[in-house]
N, CA, C and O of each residue as an XYZ file, in Angstrom:
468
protein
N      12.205    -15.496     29.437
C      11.046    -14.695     29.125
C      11.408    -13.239     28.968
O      12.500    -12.923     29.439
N      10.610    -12.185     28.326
C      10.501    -11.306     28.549
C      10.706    -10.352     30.103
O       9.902    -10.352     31.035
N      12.123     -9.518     30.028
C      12.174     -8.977     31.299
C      12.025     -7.381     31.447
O      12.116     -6.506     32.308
N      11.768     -7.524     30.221
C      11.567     -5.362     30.217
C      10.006     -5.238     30.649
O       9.138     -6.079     30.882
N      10.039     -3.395     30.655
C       8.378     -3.185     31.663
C       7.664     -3.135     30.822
O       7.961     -3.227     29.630
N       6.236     -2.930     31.430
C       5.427     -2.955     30.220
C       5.273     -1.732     29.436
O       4.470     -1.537     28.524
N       6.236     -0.857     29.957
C       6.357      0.577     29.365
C       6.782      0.027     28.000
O       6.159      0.291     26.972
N       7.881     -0.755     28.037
C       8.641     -1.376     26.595
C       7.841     -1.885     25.821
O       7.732     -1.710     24.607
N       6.999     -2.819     26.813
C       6.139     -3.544     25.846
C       5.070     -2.775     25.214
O       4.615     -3.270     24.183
N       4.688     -1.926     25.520
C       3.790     -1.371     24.989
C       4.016     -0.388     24.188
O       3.165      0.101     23.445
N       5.237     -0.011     24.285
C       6.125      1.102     23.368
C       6.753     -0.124     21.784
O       7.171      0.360     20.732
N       6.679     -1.218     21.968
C       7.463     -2.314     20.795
C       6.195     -2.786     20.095
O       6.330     -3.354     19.012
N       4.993     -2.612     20.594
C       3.888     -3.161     20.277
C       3.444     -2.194     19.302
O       3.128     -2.469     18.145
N       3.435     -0.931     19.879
C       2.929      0.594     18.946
C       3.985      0.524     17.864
O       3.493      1.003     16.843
N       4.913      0.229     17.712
C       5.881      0.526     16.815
C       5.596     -0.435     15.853
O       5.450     -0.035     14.698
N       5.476     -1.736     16.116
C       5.100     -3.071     15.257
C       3.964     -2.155     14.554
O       3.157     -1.403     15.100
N       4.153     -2.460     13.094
C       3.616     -2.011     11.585
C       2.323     -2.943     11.850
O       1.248     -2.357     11.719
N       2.273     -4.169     12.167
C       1.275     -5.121     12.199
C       0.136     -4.700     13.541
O      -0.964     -5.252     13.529
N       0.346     -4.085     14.239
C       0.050     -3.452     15.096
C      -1.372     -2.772     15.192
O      -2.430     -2.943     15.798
N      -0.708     -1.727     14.072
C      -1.997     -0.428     13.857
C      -2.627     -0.743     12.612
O      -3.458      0.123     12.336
N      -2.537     -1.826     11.588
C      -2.541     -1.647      9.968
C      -4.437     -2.085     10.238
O      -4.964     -2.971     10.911
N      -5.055     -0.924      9.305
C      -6.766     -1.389      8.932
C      -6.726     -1.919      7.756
O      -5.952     -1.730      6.818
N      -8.051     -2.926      7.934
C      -8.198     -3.883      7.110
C      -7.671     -3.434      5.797
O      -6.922     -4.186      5.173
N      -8.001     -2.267      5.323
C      -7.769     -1.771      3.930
C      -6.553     -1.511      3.771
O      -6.092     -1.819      2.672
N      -5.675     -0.907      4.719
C      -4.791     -0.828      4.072
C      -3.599     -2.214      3.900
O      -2.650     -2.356      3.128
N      -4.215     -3.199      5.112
C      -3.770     -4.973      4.821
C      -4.211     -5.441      3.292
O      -3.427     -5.925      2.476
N      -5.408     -5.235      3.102
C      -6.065     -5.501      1.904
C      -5.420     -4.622      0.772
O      -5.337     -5.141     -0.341
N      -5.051     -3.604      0.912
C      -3.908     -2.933     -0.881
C      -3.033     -3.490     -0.686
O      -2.850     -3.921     -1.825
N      -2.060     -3.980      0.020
C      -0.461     -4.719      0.035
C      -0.692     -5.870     -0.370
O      -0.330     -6.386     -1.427
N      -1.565     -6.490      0.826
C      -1.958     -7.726     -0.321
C      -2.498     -7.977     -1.745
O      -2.629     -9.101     -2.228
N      -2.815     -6.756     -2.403
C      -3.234     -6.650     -3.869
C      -2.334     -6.313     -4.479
O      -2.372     -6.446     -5.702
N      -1.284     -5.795     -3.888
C      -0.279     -5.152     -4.741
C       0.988     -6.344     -4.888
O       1.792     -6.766     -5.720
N       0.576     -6.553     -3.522
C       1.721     -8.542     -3.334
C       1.420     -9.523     -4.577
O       2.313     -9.852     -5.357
N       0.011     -9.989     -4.703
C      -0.500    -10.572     -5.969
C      -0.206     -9.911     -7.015
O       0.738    -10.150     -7.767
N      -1.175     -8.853     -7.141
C      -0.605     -7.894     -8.518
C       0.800     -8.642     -9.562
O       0.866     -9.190    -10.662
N       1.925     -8.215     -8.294
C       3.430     -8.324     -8.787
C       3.777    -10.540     -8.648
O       4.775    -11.135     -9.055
N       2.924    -10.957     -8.172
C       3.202    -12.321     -8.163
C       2.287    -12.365     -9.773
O       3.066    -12.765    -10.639
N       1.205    -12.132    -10.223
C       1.035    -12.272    -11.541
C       1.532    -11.969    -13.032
O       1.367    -12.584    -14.085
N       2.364    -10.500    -12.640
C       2.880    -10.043    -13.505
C       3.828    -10.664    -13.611
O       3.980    -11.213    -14.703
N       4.998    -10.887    -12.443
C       6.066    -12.169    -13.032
C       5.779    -13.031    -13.524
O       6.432    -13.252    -14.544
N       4.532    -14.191    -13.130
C       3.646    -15.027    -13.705
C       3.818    -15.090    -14.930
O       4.225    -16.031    -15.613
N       3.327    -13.495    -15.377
C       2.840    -13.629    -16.815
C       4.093    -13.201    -18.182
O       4.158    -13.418    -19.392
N       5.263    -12.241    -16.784
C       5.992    -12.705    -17.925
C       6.984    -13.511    -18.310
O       7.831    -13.397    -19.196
N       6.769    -14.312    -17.551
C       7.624    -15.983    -17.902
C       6.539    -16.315    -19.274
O       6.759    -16.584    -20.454
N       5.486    -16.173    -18.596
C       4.395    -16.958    -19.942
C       4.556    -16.325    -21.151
O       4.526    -17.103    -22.104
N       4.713    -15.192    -21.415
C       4.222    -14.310    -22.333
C       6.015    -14.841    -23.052
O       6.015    -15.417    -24.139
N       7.107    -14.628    -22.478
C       8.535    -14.985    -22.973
C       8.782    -16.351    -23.622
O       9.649    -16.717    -24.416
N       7.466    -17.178    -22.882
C       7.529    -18.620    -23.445
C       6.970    -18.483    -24.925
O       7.721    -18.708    -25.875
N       5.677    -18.119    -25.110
C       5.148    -17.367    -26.224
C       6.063    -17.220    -27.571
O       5.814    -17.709    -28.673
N       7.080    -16.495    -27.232
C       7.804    -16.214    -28.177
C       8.977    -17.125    -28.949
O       9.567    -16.985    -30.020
N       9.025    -18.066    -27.949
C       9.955    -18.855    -28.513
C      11.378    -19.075    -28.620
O      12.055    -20.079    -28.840
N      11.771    -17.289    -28.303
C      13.285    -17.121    -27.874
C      14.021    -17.977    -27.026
O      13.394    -18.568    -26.147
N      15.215    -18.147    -27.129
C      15.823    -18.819    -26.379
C      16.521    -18.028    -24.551
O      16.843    -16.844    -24.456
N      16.566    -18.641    -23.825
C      16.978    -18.263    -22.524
C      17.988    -17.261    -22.655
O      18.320    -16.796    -21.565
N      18.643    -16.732    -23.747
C      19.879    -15.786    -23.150
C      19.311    -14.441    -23.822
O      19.957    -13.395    -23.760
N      17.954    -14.533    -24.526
C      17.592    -13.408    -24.984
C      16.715    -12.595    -23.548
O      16.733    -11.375    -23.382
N      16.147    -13.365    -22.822
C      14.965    -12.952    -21.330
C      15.443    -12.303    -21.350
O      15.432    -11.686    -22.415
N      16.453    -11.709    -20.092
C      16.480    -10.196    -19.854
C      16.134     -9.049    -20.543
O      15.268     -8.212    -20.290
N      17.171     -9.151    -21.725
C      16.476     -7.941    -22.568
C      15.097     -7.406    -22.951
O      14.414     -6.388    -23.056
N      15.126     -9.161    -23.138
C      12.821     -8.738    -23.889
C      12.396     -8.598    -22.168
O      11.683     -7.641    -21.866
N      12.719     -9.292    -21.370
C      11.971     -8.905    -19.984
C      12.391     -7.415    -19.485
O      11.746     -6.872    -18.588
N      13.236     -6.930    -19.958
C      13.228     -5.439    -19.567
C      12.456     -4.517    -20.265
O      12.197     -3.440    -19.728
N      11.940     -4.844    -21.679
C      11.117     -4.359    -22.989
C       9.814     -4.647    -22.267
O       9.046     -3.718    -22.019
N       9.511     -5.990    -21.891
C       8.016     -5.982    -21.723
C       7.685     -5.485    -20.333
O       6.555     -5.040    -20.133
N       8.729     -5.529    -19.189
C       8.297     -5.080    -17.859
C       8.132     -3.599    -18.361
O       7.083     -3.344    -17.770
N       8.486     -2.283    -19.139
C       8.212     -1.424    -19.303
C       6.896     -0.796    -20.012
O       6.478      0.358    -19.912
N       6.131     -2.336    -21.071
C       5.359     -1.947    -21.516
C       3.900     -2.523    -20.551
O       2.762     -2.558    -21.019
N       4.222     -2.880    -19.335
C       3.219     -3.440    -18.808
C       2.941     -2.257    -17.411
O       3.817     -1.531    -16.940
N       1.587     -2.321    -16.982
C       0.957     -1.507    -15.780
C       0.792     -2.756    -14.810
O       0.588     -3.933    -15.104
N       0.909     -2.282    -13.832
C       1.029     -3.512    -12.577
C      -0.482     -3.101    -12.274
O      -0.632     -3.681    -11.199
N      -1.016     -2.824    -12.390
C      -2.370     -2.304    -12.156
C      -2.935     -3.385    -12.327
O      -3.418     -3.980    -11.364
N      -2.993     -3.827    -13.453
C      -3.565     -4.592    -14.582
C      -3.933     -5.917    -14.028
O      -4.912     -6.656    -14.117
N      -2.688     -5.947    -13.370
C      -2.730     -7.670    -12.734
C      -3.502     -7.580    -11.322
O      -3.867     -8.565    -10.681
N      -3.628     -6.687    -11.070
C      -5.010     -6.594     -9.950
C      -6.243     -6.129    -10.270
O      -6.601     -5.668     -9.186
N      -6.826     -6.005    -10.768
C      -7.555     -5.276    -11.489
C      -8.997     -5.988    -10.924
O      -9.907     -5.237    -10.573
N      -9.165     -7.415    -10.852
C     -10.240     -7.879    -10.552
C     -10.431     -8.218     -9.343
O     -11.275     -9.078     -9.091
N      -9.576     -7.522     -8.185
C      -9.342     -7.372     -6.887
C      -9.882     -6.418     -6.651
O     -10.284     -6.458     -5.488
N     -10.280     -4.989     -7.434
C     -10.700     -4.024     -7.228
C     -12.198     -4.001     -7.339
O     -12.819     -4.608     -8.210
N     -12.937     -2.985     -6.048
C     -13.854     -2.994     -6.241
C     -14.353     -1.937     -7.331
O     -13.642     -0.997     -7.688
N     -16.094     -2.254     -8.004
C     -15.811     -1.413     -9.329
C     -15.863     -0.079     -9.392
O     -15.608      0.566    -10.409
N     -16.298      0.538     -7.971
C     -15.903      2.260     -8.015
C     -14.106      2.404     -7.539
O     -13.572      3.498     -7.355
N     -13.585      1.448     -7.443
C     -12.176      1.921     -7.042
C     -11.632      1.734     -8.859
O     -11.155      2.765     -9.335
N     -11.689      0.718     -9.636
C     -11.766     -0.149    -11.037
C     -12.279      2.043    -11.667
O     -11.493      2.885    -12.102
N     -13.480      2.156    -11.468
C     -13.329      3.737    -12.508
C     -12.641      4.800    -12.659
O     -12.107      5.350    -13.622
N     -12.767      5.099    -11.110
C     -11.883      6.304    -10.490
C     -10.219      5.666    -10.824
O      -9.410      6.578    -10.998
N      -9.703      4.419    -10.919
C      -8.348      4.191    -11.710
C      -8.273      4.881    -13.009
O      -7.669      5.933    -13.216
N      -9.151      3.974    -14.130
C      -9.294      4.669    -15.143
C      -9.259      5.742    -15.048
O      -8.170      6.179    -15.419
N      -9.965      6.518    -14.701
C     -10.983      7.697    -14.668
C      -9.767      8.945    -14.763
O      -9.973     10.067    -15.227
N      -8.498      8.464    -14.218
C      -7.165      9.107    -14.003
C      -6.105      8.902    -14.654
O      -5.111      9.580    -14.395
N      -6.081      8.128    -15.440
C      -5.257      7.643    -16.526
C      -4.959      8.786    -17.701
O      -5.886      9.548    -17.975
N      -3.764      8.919    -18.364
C      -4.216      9.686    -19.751
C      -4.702      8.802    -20.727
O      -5.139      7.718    -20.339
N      -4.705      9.109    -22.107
C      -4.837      8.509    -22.785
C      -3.549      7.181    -23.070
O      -3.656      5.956    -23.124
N      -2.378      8.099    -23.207
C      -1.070      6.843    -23.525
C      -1.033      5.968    -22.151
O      -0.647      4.799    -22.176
N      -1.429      6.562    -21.030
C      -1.664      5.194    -19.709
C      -2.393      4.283    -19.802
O      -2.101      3.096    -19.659
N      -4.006      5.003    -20.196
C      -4.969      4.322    -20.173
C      -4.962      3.066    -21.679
O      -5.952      2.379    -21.929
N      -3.480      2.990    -22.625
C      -3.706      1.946    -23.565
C      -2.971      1.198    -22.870
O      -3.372      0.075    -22.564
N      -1.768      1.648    -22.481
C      -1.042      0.650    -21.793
C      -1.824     -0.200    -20.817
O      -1.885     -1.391    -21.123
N      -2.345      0.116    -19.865
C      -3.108     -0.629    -19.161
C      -4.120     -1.822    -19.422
O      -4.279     -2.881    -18.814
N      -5.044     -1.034    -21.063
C      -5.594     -2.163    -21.125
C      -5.058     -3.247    -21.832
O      -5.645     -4.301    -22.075
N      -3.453     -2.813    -22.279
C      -3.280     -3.436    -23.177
C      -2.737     -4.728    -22.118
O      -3.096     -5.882    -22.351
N      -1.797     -4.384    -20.888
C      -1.609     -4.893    -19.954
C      -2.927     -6.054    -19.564
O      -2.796     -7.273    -19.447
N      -3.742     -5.535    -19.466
C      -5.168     -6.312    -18.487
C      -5.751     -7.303    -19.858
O      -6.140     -8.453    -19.654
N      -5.748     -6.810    -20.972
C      -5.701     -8.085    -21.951
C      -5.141     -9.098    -22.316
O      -5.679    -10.049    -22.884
N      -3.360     -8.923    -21.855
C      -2.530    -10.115    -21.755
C      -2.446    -11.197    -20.430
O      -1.965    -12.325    -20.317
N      -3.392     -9.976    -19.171
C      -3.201    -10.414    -18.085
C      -4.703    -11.516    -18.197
O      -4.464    -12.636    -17.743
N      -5.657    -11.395    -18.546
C      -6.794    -11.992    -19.007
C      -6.365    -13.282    -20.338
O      -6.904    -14.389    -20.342
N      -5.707    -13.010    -20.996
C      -5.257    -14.134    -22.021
C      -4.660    -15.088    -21.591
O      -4.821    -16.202    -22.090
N      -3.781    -14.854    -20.499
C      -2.698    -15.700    -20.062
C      -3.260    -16.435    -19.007
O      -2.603    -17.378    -18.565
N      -4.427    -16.160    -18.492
C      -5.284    -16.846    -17.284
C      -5.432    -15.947    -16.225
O      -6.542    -15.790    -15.715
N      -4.225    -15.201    -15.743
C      -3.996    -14.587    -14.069
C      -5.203    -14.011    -13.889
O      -5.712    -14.439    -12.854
N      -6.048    -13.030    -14.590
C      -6.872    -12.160    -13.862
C      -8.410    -12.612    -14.737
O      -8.524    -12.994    -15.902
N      -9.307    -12.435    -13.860
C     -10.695    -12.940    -14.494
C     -10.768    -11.481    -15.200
O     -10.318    -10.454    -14.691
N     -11.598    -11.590    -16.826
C     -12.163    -10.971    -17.413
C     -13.197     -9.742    -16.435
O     -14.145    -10.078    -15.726
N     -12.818     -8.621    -16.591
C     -13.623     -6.918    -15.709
C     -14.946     -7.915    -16.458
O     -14.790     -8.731    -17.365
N     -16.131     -7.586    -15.826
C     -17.548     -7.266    -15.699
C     -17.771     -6.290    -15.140
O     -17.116     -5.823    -14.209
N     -19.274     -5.596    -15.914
C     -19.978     -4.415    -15.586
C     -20.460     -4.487    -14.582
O     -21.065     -5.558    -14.634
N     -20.779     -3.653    -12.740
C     -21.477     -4.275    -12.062
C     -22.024     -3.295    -11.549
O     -22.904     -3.452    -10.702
């Protein structure tokens, strides 16, 4: 068993990350965890799409991971005043990328179609 005091223990407990974390900020990692589990998702799918053969991926997967916003693939995780204030901060050359991102991410299945709410 455990033989240190509870000075330790209570000093290993404060230190544990899992410890102090509020719901919200459990809730962005986990959006950002999905997020990046869809975007790989999508670009296996999107590489299938094309038809290329296996020794071309990397390259086009280094082309399309640059033209994509990880945003995108969370997007319907967000609530819709967090969803404006994103936009709302974007430039213009971000704000195409993104949707252009959240349209492939919507085509391909991963993320439900934004609604107005």
């Amino acid at each position: 068993g455990f033989t240190g005091s509870d000075a330790q223990l209570d000093a290993a407990q404060k230190a544990s990350p899992s410890m102090k974390t509020s719901n919200g900020a459990a809730l962005a990692v986990l959006q950002k965890a999905a997020a990046l589990t869809r975007m790989q998702n999508a670009q296996v799918r999107a590489f299938e799409q094309t038809g290329q053969g296996p020794e071309n991926y990397s390259k086009w997967a280094n082309t399309w991971n640059a033209q994509q916003n990880p945003v995108a693939y969370s997007f319907d995780m967000m609530e819709p005043e967090d969803r404006a204030k994103y936009i709302g901060g974007l430039s213009a050359t971000d704000k195409t990328k993104f949707v252009s991102s959240l349209k492939k991410a919507v085509e391909l299945g991963l993320v439900q179609r934004p609604t107005a709410e």
